[in-house]
C-alpha positions as CSV (number, residue, x, y, z in Angstrom):
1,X,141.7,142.8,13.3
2,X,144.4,144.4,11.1
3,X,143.7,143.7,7.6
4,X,146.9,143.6,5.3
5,X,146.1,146.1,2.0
6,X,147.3,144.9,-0.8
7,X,149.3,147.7,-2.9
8,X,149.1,148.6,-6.7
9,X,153.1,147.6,-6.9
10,X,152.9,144.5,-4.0
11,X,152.3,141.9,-7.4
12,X,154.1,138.8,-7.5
13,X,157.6,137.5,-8.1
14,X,156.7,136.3,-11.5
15,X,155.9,140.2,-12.7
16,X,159.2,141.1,-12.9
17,X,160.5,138.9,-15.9
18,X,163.7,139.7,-15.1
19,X,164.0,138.9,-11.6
20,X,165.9,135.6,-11.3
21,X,168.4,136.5,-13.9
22,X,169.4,139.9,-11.7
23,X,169.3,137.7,-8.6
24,X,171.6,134.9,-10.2
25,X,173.6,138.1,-11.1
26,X,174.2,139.4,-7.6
27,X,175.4,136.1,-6.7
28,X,177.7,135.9,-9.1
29,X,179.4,139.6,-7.9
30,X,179.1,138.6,-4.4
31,X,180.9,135.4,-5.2
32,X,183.5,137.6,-7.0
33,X,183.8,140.1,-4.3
34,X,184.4,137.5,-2.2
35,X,187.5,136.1,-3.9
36,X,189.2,139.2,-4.5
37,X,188.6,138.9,-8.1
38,X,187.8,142.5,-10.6
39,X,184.3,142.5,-12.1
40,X,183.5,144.7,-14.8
41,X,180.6,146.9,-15.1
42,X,178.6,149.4,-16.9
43,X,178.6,151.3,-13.4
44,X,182.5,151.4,-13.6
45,X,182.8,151.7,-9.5
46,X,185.3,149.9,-7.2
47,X,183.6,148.4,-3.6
48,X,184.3,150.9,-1.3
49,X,184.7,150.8,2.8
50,X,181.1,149.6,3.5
51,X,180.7,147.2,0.9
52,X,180.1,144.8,3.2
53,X,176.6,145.7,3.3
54,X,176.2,144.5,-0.4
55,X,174.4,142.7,-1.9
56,X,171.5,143.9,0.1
57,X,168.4,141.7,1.2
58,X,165.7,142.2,-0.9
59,X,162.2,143.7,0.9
60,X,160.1,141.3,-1.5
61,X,156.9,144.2,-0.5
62,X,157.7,146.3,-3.0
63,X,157.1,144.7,-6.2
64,X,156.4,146.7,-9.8
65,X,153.9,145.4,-12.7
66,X,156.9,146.1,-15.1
67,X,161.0,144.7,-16.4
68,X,163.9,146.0,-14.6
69,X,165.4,148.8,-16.5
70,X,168.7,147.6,-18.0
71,X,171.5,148.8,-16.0
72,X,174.0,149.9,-18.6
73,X,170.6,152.2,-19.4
74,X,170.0,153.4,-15.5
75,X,173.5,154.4,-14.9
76,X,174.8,155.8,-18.0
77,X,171.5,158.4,-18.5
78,X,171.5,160.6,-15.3
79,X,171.3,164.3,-14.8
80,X,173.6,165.6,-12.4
81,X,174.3,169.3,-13.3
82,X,176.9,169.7,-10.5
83,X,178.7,167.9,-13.1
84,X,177.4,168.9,-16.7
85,X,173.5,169.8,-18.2
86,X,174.3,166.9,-20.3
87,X,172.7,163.1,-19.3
88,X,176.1,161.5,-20.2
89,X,178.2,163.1,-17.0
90,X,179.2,159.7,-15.2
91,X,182.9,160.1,-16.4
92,X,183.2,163.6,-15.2
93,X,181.4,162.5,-11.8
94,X,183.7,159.6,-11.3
95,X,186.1,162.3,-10.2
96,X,184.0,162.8,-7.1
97,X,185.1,161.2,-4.0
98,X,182.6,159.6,-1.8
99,X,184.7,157.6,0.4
100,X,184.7,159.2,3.6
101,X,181.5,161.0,3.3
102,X,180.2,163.1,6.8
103,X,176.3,163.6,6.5
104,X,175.0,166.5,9.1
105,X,171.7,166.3,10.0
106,X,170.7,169.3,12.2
107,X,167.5,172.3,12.9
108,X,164.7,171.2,14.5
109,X,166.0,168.0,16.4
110,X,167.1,167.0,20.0
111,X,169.8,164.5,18.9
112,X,171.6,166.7,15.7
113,X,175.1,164.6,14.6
114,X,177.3,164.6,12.0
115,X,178.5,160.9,10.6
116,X,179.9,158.9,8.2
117,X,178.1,157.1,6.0
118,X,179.7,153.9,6.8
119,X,178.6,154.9,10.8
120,X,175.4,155.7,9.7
121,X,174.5,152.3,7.7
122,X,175.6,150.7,11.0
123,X,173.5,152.7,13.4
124,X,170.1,152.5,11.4
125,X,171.0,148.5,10.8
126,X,171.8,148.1,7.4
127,X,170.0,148.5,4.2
128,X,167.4,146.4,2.2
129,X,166.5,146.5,-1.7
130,X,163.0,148.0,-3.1
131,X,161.9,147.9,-6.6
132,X,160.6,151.1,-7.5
133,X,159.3,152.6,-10.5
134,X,160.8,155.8,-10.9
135,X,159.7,158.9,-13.0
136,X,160.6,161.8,-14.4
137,X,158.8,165.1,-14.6
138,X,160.5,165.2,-18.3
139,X,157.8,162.7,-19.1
140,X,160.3,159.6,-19.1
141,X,160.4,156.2,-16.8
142,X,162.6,153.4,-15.6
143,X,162.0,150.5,-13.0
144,X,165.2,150.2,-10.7
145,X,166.3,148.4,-7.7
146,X,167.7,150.6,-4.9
147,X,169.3,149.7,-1.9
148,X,169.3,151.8,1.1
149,X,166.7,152.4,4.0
150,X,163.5,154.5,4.9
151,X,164.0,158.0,5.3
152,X,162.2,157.7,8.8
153,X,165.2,155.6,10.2
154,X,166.9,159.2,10.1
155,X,163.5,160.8,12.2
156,X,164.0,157.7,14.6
157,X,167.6,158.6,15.2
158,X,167.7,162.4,15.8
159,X,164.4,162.8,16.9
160,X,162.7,166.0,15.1
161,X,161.3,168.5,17.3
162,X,157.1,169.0,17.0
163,X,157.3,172.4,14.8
164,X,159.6,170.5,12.2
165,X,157.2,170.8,9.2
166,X,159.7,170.5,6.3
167,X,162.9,168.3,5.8
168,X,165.5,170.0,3.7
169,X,168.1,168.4,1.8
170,X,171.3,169.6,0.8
171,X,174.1,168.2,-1.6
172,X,178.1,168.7,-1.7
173,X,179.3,172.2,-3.1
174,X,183.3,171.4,-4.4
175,X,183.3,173.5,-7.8
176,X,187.3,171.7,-8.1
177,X,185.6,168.8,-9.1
178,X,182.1,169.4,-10.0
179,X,182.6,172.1,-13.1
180,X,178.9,172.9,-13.4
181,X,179.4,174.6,-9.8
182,X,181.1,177.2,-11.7
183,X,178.4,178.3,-13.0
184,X,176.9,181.1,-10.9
185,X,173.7,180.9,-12.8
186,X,172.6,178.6,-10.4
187,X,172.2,178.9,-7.3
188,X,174.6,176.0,-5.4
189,X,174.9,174.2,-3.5
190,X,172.0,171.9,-5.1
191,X,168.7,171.9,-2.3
192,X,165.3,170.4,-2.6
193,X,162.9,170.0,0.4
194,X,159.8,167.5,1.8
195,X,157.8,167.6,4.3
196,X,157.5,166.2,7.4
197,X,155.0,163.3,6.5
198,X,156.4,162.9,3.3
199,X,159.5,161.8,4.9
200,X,157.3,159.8,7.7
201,X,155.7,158.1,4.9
202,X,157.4,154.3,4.4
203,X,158.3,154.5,0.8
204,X,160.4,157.7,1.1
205,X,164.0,156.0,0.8
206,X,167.6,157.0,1.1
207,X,169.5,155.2,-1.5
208,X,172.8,153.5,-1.1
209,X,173.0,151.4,-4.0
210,X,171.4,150.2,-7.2
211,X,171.6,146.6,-9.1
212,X,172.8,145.2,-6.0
213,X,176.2,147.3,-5.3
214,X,177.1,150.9,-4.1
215,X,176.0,153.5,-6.1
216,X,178.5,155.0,-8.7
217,X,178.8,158.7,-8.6
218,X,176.5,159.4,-11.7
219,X,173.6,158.2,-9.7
220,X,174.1,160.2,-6.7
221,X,176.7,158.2,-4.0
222,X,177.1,158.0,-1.7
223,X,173.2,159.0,-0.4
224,X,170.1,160.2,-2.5
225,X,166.4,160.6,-1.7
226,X,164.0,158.8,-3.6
227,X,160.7,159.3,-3.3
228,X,159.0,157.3,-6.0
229,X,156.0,158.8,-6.0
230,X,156.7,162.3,-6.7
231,X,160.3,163.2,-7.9
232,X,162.7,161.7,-10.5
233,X,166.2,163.6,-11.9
234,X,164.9,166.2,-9.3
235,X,165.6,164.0,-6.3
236,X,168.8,165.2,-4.5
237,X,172.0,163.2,-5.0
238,X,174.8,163.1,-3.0
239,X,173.7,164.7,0.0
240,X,176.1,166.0,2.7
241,X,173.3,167.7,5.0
242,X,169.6,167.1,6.1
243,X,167.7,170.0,8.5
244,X,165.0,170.1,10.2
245,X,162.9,173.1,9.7
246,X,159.6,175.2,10.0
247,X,159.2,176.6,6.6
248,X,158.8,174.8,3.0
249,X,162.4,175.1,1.4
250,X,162.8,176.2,-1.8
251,X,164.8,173.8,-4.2
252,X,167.1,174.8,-6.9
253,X,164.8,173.9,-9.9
254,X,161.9,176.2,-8.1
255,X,163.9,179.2,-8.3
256,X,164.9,179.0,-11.3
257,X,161.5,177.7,-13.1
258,X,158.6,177.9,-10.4
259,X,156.1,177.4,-13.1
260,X,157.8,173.9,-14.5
261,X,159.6,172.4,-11.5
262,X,157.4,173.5,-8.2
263,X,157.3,171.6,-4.5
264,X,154.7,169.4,-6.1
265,X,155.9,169.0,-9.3
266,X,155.0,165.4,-11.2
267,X,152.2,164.3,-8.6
268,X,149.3,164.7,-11.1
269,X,149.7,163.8,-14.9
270,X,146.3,165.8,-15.3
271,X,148.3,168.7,-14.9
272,X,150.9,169.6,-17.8
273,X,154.1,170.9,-17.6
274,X,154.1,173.9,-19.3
275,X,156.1,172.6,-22.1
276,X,154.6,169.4,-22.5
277,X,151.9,166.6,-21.3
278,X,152.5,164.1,-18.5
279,X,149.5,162.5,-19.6
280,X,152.0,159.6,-21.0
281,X,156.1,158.1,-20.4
282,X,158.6,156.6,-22.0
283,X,160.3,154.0,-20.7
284,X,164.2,153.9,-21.3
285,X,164.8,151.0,-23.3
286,X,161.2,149.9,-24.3
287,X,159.4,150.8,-27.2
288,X,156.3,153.0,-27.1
289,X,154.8,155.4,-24.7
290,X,152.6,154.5,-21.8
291,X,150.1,156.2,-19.3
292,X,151.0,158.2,-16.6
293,X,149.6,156.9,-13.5
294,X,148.9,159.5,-11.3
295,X,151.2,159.1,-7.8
296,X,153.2,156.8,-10.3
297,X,150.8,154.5,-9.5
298,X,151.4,154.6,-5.3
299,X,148.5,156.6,-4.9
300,X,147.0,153.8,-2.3
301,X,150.2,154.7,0.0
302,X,150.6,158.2,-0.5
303,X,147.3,160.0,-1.9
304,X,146.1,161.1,1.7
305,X,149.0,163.3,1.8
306,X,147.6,165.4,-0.7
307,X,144.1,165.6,-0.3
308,X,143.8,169.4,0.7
309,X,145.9,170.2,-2.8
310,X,143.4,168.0,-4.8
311,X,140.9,171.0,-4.1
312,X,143.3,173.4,-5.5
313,X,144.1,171.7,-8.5
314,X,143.0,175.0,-10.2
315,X,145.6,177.2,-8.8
316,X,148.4,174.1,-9.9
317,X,149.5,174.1,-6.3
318,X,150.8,170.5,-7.8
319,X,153.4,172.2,-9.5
């Protein structure tokens, strides 16, 4: 007999206080959409070509123990240093263009394609919405509904080959529009890797939206990873290619910082960053710190994953 688990996040409805009001919300812009009519928002993005997919059905699984984040909050503080080092870059990113957007997905596959977003949304099936708490290795927090699908609807459709060990993610490189590009400091095009069961694991997520519509620029459109266990700012926005390979990439933020922003960096709170604790959060828009959970408080989903590192906690192989 399988026995259903029940998760640290799967709470009920009534723990997000804020629930009905967003849903009542999402009606309202679908109604809107619907009849042609302009809605403004803090997001300050049109509907694009596969707005049809919006607003998303909600995967009432994943539930969090905390308030949505306000939205003017979630998409007005970002990082995106393709665009600025600054956490206020959504003007400068609204210069992006995301509609068309060709994703190649290619290495260690039998089925490698290149496709357009829209193409893709339709292949996989569409997307769903997941509450997720999401956090930061700079020691701060939000709670935010994305929209989008498991990253393992991508394994399904090209099929990795059995010596893919890693899944390597890499975003847009157009230094005509994205300024910080320019500088040669870093090393672009913006990459970050998982691996292979990371990706296998359910809550690993490609996000499409947020707050019930496309994603605007600042946040990463037209496709981001989201793993919301493990990275926050550092998760790859805008991503233009995913590979398949046999050895663990190394991400922008690791060769630049190995010591702060590592493969494993912001598992474990028990282990600092070298500039400051991640024993405790802050949570935009909410008064006082909190304790850091370790996993973010998925550990029940995702802490087999890591139990040879936990031995080598000592060596901050977390990091």
């Amino acid at each position: 007999m399988f026995l259903k688990k029940n998760k640290i996040w799967n709470l009920k409805e009534s723990s997000i206080t804020t629930e009905s009001v967003f849903n009542s919300r999402r009606k309202i812009i679908k109604n809107l959409a619907i009849g042609s009519l302009v809605f403004p928002s803090a997001s300050l993005i049109p509907f694009k070509a596969f707005s049809s997919f919006y607003p998303p059905i909600t995967n009432n699984f994943y539930k969090v123990g905390r308030d949505l984040t306000k939205e003017s909050l979630a998409t007005t503080y970002t990082n995106f240093y393709e665009f600025g080092s600054s956490k206020n870059i959504w003007r400068r990113a609204s210069q992006l263009k995301t509609d068309p957007w060709l994703l190649t997905i290619d290495g260690l596959v039998n089925k490698p394609l290149t496709i357009d977003v829209n193409d893709l949304l339709k292949k996989i099936g569409g997307i769903e919405e997941r509450v997720y708490r999401f956090r930061c290795v700079e020691a701060w927090s939000m709670t935010v509904p994305w929209a989008g699908f498991p990253v393992k609807k991508i394994l399904s459709l090209v099929e990795p080959m059995t010596d893919a060990k890693y899944v390597k993610f890499e975003t847009f490189f157009n230094p005509d529009i994205a300024p910080g590009q320019k500088q040669k400091w870093y090393p672009w095009p913006y990459q970050e890797g998982i691996t292979i069961k990371e990706a296998k694991n359910d809550l690993s997520f490609i996000a499409t939206g947020i707050y019930g519509k496309e994603l605007p620029n600042q946040n990463g459109a037209p496709l981001r990873l989201i793993l919301p266990w493990k990275y926050g700012f550092k998760s790859i926005k805008s991503i233009v290619k995913i590979s398949f390979v046999n050895k663990r990439p190394i991400g922008l933020w690791e060769k630049l910082a190995p010591k702060e922003y590592g493969f494993w960096a912001n598992v474990n709170p028990n282990i600092p960053h070298p500039r400051w604790s991640q024993k405790s959060e802050q949570q935009l828009g909410v008064d006082g710190r909190i304790p850091t959970v370790i996993y973010n408080g998925y550990g029940d989903h995702v802490a087999s994953m890591y139990n040879k590192l936990e031995k080598s906690l000592q060596n901050n192989l977390f990091r």
